[in-house]
matplotlib code that plots the C-alpha trace (Angstrom):
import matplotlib.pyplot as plt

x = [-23.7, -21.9, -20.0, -16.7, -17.8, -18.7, -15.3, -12.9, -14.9, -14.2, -11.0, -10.1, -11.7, -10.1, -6.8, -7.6, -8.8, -5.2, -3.2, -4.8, -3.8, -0.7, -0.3, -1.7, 0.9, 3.8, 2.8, 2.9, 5.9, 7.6, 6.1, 7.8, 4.9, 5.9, 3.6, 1.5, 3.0, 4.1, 0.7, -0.7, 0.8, 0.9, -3.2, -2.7, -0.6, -3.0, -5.9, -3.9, -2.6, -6.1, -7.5, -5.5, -6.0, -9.7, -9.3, -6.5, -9.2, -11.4, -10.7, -8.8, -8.1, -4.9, -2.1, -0.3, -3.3, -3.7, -0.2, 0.7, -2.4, -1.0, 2.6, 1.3, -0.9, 2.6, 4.1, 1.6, 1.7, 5.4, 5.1, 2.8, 4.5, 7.8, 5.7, 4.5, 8.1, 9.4, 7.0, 7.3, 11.0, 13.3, 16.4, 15.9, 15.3, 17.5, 16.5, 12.9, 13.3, 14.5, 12.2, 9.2, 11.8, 11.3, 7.5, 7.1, 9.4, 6.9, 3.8, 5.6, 6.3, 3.1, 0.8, 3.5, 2.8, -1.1, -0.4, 0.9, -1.7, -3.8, -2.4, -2.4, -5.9, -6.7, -7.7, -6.0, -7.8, -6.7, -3.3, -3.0, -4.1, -1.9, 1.1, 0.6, 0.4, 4.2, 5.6, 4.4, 5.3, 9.2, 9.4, 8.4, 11.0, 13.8, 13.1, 13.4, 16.4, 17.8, 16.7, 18.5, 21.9, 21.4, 21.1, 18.9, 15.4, 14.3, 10.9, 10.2, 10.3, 8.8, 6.0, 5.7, 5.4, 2.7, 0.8, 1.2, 0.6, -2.9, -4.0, -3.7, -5.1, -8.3, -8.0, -8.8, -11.2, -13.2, -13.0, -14.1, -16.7, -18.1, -17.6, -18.9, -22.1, -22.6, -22.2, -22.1, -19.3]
y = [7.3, 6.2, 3.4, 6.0, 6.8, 3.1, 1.8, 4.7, 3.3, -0.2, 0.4, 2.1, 0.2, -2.5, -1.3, -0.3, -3.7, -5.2, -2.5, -3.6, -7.4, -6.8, -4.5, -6.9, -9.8, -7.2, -6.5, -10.7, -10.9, -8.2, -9.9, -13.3, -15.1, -16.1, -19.0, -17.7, -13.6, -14.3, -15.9, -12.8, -10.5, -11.7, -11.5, -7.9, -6.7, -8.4, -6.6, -3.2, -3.8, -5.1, -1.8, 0.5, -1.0, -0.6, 3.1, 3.3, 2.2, 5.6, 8.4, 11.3, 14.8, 14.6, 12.7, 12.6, 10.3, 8.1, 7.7, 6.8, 4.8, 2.7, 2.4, 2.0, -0.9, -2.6, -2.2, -3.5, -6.6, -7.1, -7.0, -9.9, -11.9, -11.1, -12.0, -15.4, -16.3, -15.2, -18.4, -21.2, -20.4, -20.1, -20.1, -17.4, -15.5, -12.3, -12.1, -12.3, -9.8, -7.3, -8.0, -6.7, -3.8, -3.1, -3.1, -1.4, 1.6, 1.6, 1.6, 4.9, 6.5, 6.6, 6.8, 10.5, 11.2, 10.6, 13.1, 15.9, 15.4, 16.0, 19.0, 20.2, 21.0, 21.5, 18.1, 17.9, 15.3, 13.1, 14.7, 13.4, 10.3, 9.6, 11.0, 8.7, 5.5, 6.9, 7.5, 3.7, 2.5, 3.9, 3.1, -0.9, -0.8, 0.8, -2.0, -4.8, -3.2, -3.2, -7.1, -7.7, -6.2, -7.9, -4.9, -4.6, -2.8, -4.0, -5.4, -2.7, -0.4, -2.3, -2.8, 1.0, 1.6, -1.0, 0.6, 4.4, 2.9, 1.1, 4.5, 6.8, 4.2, 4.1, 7.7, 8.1, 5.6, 7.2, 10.6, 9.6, 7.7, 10.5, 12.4, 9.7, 9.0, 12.3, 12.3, 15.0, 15.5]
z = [-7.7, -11.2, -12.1, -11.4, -8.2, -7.5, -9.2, -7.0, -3.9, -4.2, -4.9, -2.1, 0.6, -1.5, -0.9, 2.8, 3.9, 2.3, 4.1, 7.6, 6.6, 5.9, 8.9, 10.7, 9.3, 10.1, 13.6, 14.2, 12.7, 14.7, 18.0, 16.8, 15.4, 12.0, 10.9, 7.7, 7.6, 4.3, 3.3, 4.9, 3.3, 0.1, 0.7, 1.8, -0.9, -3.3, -2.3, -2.8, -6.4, -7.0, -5.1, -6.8, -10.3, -10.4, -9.3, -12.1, -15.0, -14.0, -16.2, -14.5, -15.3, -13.5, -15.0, -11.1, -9.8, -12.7, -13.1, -9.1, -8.9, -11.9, -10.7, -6.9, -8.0, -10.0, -6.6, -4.1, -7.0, -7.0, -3.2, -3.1, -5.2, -3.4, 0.1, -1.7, -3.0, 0.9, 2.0, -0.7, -2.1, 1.5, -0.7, -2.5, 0.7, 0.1, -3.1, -2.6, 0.1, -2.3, -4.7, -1.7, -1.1, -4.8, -5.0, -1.5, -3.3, -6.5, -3.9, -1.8, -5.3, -6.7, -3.8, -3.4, -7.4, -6.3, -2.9, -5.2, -7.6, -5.2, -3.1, -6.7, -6.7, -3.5, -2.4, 0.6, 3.0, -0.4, -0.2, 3.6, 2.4, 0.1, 2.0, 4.8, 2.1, 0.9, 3.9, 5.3, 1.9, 2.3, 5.6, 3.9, 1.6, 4.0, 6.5, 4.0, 3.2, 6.5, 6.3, 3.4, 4.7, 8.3, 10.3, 13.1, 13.1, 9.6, 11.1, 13.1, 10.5, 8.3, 10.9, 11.5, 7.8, 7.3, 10.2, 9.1, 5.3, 6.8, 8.7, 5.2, 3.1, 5.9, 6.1, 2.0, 2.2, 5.1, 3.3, -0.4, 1.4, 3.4, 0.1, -2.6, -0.2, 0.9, 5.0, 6.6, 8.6]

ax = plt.figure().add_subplot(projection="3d")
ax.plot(x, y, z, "-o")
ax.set_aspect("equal")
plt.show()
């Protein structure tokens, strides 16, 4: 296995493990337990831009996947900051809210420019993957917006996002590695 390999693996179970803390933050939140969510998924989202970042610095024949993993990683990075402003800065709720809207749209954007990329060639287990991650991602940034405008069912969608994000984010890891470490499946 080379450095590339080793880099695209950390970086995804990178981004896997923050997907299932923030999930996991989301899931407290919607049940009413609102302690250290923010602290949580500030953490989560970290982890993801981080994630994504170190599989943005291997090179890639395929613009789509560099690209998203580059402007995913800005969004999962504005997300945490938004989530750490959301717990230290409680007067600048809304906008901090919008802010997390904001990175969660960047995050569904490029993990969908990543999912064509990937259906591109044929990749589609990736493809799945990748899909899922956009799909939770917009879900995110629907629900904040929901938030924002005080309607009801912002957290639950937020909270179904963050869970359909954390399944295709474990779902790519799993695959590349089964692939990367050659299991048999």
């Amino acid at each position: 296995m080379g450095v590339d390999d080793q880099k695209l693996l950390v970086g995804a179970w990178l981004n896997a493990i923050g997907t299932i803390i923030s999930a996991a933050a989301e899931v407290r939140a919607l049940a009413g337990f609102d302690d250290i969510n923010n602290k949580l998924v500030s953490i989560g989202e970290g982890l993801q831009a981080v994630g994504t970042s170190i599989a943005g610095t291997v090179p890639e024949d395929n613009p789509l996947n560099f690209a998203g993993d580059w402007i995913d990683g800005a969004g999962a990075a504005l997300a945490s900051i938004a989530a750490y402003l959301q717990d230290i800065d409680e007067e600048n709720g809304v906008e901090n809210i919008r802010l997390e809207a904001l990175g969660d749209a960047f995050q569904s954007m490029g993990a969908a420019m990543s999912a064509t990329g990937y259906y591109s060639t044929g990749e589609y287990g990736y493809a799945l993957g990748n899909t899922l991650e956009s799909l939770g991602a917009g879900l995110e940034s629907i629900g904040a917006t929901y938030e924002v405008r005080g309607q009801e069912g912002g957290q639950a969608l937020i909270t179904i996002g963050a869970i359909i994000q954390a399944a295709g984010a474990n779902y790519y890891a799993l695959l590349l590695s089964r692939e990367t470490l050659e299991y048999p499946m």
